[in-house]
KEBADO-375896 format. One record per residue (C-alpha): residue number from 1; residue in three letters; x, y, z. Coordinates in steps of 0.02 Angstrom, whole numbers. Layout:
! KEBADO-375896
  nr rest      X      Y      Z
 NUM  ALA      X      Y      Z
...
//
This chain:
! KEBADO-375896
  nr rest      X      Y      Z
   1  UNK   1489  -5256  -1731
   2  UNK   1510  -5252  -1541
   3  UNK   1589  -5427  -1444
   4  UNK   1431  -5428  -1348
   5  UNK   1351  -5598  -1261
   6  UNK   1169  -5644  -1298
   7  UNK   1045  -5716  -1179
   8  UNK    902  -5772  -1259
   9  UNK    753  -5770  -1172
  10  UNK    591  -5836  -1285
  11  UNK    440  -5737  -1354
  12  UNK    420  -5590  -1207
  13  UNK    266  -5486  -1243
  14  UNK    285  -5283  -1252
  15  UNK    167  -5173  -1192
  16  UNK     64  -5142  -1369
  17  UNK    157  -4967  -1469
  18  UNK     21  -4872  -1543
  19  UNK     33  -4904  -1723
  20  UNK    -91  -4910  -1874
  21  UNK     -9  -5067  -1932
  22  UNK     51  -5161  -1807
  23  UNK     -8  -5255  -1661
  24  UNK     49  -5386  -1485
  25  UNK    211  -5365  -1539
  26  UNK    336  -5487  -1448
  27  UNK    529  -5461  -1427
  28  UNK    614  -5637  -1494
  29  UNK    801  -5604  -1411
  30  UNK    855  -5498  -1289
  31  UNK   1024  -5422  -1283
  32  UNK   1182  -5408  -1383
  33  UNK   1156  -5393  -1586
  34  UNK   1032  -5481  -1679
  35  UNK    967  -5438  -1865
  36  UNK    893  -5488  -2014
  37  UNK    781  -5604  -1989
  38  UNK    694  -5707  -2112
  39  UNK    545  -5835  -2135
  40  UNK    544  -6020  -2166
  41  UNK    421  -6057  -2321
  42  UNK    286  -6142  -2180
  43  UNK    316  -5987  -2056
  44  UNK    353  -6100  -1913
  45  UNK    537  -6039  -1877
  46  UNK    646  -5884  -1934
  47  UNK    844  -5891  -1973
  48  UNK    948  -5742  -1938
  49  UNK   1120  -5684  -1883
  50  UNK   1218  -5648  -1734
  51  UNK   1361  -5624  -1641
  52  UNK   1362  -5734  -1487
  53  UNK   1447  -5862  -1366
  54  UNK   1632  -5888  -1426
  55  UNK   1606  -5814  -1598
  56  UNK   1653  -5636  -1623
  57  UNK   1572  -5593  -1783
  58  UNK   1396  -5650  -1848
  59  UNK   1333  -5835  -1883
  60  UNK   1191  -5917  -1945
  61  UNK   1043  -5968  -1821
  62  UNK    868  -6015  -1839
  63  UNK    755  -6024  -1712
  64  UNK    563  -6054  -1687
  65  UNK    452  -5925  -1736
  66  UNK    432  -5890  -1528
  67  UNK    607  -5873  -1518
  68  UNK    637  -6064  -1433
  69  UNK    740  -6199  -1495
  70  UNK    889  -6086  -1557
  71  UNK   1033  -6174  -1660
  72  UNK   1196  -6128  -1761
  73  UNK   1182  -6189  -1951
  74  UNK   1327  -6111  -2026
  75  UNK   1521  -6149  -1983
  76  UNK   1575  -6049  -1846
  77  UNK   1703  -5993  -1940
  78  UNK   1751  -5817  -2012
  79  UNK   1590  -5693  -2032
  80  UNK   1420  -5725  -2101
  81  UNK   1288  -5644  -2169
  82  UNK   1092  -5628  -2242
  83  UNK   1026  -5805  -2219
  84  UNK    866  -5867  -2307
  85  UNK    767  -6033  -2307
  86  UNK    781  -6086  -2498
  87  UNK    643  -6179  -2578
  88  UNK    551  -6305  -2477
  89  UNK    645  -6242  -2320
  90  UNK    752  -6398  -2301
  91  UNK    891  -6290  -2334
  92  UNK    963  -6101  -2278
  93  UNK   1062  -6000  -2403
  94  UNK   1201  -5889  -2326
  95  UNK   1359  -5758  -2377
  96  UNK   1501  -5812  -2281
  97  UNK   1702  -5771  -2260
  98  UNK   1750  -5935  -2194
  99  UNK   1846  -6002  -2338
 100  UNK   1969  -5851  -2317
 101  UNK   2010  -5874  -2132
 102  UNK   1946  -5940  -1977
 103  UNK   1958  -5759  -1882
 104  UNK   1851  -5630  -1907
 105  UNK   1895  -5506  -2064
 106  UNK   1971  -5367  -2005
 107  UNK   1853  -5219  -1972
 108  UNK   1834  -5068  -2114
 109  UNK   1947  -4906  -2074
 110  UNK   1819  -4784  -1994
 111  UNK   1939  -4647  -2025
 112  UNK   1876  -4644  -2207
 113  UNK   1697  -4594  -2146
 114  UNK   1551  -4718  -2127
 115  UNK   1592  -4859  -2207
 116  UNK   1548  -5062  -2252
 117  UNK   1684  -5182  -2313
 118  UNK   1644  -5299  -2462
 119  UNK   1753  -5422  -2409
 120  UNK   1820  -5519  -2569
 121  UNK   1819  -5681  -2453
 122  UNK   1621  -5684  -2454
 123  UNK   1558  -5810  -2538
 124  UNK   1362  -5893  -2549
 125  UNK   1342  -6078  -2485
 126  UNK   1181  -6193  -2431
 127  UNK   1176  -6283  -2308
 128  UNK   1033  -6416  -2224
 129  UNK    940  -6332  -2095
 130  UNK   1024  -6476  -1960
 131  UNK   1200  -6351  -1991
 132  UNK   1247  -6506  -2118
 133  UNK   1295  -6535  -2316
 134  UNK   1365  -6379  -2348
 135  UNK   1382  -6329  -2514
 136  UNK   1461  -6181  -2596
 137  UNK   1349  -6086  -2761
 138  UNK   1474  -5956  -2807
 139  UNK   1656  -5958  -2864
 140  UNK   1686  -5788  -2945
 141  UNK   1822  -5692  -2863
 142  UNK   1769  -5540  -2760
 143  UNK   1617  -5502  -2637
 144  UNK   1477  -5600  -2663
 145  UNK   1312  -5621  -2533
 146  UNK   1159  -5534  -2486
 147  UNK   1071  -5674  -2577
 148  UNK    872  -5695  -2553
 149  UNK    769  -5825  -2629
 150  UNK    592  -5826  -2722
 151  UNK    516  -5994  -2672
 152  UNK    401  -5976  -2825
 153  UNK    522  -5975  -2960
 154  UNK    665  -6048  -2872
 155  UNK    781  -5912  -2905
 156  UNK    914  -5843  -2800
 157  UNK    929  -5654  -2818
 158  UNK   1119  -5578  -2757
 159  UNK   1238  -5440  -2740
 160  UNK   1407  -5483  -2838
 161  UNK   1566  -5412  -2895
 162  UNK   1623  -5532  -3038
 163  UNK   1575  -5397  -3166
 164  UNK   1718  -5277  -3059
 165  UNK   1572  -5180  -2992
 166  UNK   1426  -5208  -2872
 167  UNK   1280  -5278  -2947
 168  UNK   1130  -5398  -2929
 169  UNK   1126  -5559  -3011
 170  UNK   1030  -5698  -2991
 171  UNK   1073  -5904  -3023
 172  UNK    968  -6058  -2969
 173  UNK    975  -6158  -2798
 174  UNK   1123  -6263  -2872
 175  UNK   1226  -6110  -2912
 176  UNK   1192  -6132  -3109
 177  UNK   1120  -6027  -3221
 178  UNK   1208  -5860  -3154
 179  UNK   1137  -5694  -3240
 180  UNK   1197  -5505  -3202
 181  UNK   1020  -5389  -3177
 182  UNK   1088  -5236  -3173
 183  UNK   1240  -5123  -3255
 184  UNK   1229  -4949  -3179
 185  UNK   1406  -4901  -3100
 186  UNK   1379  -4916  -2892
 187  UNK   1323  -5018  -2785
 188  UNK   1162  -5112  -2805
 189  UNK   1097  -5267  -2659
 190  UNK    992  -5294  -2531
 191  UNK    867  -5371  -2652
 192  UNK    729  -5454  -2671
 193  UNK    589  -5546  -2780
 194  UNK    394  -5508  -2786
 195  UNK    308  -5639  -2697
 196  UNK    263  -5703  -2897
 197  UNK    431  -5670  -2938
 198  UNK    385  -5554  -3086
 199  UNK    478  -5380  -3011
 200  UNK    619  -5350  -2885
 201  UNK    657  -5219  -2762
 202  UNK    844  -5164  -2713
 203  UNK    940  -5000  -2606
 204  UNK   1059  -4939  -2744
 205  UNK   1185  -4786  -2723
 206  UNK   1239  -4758  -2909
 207  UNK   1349  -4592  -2910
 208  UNK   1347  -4438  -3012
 209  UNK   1467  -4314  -3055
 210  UNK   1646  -4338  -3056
 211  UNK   1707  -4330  -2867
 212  UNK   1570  -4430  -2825
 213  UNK   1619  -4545  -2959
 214  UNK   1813  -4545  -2895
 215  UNK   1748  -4575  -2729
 216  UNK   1651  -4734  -2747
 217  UNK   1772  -4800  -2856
 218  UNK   1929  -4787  -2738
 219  UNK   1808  -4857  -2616
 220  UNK   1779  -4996  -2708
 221  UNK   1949  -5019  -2731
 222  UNK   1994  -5045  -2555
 223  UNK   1840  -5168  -2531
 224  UNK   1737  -5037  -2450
 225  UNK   1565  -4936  -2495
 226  UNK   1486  -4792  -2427
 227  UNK   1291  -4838  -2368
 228  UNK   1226  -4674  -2305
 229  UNK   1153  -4619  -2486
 230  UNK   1043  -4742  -2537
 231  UNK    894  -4740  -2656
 232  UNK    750  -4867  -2666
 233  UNK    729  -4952  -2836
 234  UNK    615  -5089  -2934
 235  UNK    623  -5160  -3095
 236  UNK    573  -5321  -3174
 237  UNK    638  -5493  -3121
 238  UNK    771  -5484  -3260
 239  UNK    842  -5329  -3234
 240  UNK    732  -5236  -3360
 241  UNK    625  -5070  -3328
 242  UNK    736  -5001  -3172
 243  UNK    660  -4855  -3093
 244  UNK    686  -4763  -2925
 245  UNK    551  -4739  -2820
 246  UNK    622  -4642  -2681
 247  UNK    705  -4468  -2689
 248  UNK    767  -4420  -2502
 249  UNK    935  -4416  -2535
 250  UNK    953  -4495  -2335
 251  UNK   1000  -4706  -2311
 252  UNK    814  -4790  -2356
 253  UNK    879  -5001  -2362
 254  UNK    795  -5150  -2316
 255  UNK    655  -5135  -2454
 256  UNK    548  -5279  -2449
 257  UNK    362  -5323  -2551
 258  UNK    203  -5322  -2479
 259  UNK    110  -5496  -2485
 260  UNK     -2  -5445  -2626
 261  UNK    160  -5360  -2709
 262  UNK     92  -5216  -2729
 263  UNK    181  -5092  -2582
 264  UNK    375  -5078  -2538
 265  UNK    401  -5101  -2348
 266  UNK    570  -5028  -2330
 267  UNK    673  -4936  -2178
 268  UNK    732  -4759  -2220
 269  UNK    833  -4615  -2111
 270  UNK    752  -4488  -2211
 271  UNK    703  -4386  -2086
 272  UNK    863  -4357  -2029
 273  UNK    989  -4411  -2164
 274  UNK   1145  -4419  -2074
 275  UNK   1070  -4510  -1912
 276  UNK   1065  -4666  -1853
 277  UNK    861  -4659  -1828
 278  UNK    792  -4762  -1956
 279  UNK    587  -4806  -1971
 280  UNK    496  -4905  -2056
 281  UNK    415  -4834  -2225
 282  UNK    263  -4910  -2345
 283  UNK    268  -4837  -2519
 284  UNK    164  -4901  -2677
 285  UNK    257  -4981  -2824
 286  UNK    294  -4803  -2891
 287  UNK    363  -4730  -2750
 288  UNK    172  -4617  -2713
 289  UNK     78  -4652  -2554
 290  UNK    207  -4638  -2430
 291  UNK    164  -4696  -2251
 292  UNK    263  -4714  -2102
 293  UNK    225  -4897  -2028
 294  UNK    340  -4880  -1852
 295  UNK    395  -4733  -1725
 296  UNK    501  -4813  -1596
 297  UNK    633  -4671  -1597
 298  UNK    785  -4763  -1630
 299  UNK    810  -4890  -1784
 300  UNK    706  -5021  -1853
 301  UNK    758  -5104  -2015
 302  UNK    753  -5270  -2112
 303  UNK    555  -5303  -2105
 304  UNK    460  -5469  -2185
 305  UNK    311  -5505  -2191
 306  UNK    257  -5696  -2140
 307  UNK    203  -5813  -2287
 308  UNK     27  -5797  -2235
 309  UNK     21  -5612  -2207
 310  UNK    -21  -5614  -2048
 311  UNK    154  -5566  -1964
 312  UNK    297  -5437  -1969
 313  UNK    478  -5478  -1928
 314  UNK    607  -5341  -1903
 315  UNK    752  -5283  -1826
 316  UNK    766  -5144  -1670
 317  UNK    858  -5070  -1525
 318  UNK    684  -5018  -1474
 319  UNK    686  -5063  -1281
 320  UNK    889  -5081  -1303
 321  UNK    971  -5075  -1136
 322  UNK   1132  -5036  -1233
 323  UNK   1195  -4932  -1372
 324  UNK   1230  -5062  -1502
 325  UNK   1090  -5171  -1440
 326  UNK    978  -5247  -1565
 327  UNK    864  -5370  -1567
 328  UNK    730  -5452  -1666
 329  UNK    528  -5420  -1627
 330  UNK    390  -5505  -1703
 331  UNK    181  -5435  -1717
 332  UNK     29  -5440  -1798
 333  UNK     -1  -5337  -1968
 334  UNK   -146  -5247  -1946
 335  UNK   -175  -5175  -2109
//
């Protein structure tokens, strides 16, 4: 991530991008490096990370759903990540470093390719949507975040590495009641539950062969994973019927459910695999039916829908001024 500052500037309207699915869509930030943004339960504001002011790695923020009213909830301390309003939306669930330094973690070595770090130091706390009462849900040692929640059932769905590998497993808003979902060696995350919390979608890279084997393993290792071979996958809530849906053999991440849960939203490079021009994709439950939702030219990732429907978040460096630029847009679904 870039040391960038961040002017926000409210809802600004863009001129309309001709698209099948989307409509008025309005740019939320503007400037620096924003991403992942995420609904409160009553769709009236949106949490998300990024690097800003003093802080030189991402925090915690949640602003109004027109971009206003923008405030810090987690520490300010160490690096953050994937925050989501739990059940009720009193509260906002968040990975963070903190407890193993103030400073930022140092950045992964680029020299062994594209890599992400799994920092051991991340860790999954709540905390009140006023930035107080923070509590901490996992103790296991080794990386654990990328937690979403399902407001239906009240469960927590995460990416972990108490098992010594990187897999999803899911525990209740206390912390309790931890269960591992998957097995397969590699890295599984970026999950989440149907909007009835009956199936769950995730990006998985699980290796094959023996050098590809080696590979992730030393990787993992050194706290580090390769991300640009990544497969879409669903399965049911427990873990149970795992299938892969997409076959590109390019980055596809970001996979998210429809409102009726019966489509994957996701963001996918696969028309150039080892680019950093990512779209976004809809695909039914089986992978068939492939569509391409956006065509801004650069990337676009990390899409939700709003809890009536009506709306698409996402992420974009779509009228970026800058090269690491990205900031979060908001607009009508028009399917």
């Amino acid at each position: 991530m870039s040391r960038l500052w961040i002017l926000l500037l409210g809802c600004a309207l863009l001129p309309a991008q001709s698209s099948r699915y989307l409509a008025n869509i309005r740019q939320l930030t503007s400037g620096g490096q924003n991403a992942e943004a995420y609904w409160s339960p009553d769709g009236e504001e949106l949490v998300f990370q990024s690097t800003r002011g003093e802080h030189r790695c991402d925090q915690i923020y949640v602003m109004k759903s027109d971009g206003s009213d923008v405030r810090m909830v987690s520490t300010g301390k160490g690096a953050t990540t994937c925050g989501y309003f739990l059940p009720g939306g009193d509260e906002i669930l968040f990975g963070s470093t903190h407890e193993g330094g103030d400073a930022c973690p140092p950045r992964p070595d680029r020299s062994k390719g594209y890599v992400w770090a799994v920092y051991p130091s991340y860790d999954i706390f709540a905390v009140g949507r006023d930035g107080k009462g923070l509590r901490k849900l996992t103790t296991a040692d080794g990386y654990d975040t990328e937690g979403t929640v399902n407001w239906k059932t009240k469960r927590i769905i995460y990416t972990s590495k108490a098992s010594g590998d990187l897999e999803l497993w899911s525990m209740s808003p206390d912390g309790s009641g931890k269960r591992q979902l998957t097995r397969s060696l590699g890295y599984d995350g970026g999950a989440f539950l149907s909007p009835d919390g009956e199936k769950m979608v995730w990006r998985a890279h699980h290796p094959s062969g023996e050098e590809d084997i080696r590979k992730y393993k030393d990787l993992l290792a050194q706290d580090l994973t390769a991300p640009m071979r990544m497969e879409i996958f669903v399965a049911d809530s427990d873990g149970s019927g795992a299938k892969r849906i997409s076959d590109f053999g390019c980055a596809s991440f970001a996979p998210q459910f429809t409102p009726d849960g019966k489509q994957i939203i996701f963001s996918s490079n696969r028309h150039d695999c080892d680019s950093r021009h990512f779209e976004l994709f809809l695909m039914d439950l089986d992978g068939s039916n492939l569509r391409q939702v956006t065509d801004f030219g650069g990337f676009t990732s990390f899409p939700e829908f709003s809890p009536d429907g009506g709306k698409l978040v996402f992420t974009s460096d779509w009228k970026a001024t800058g090269r690491y630029e990205f900031n979060i847009f908001v607009a009508d679904w028009k399917e």
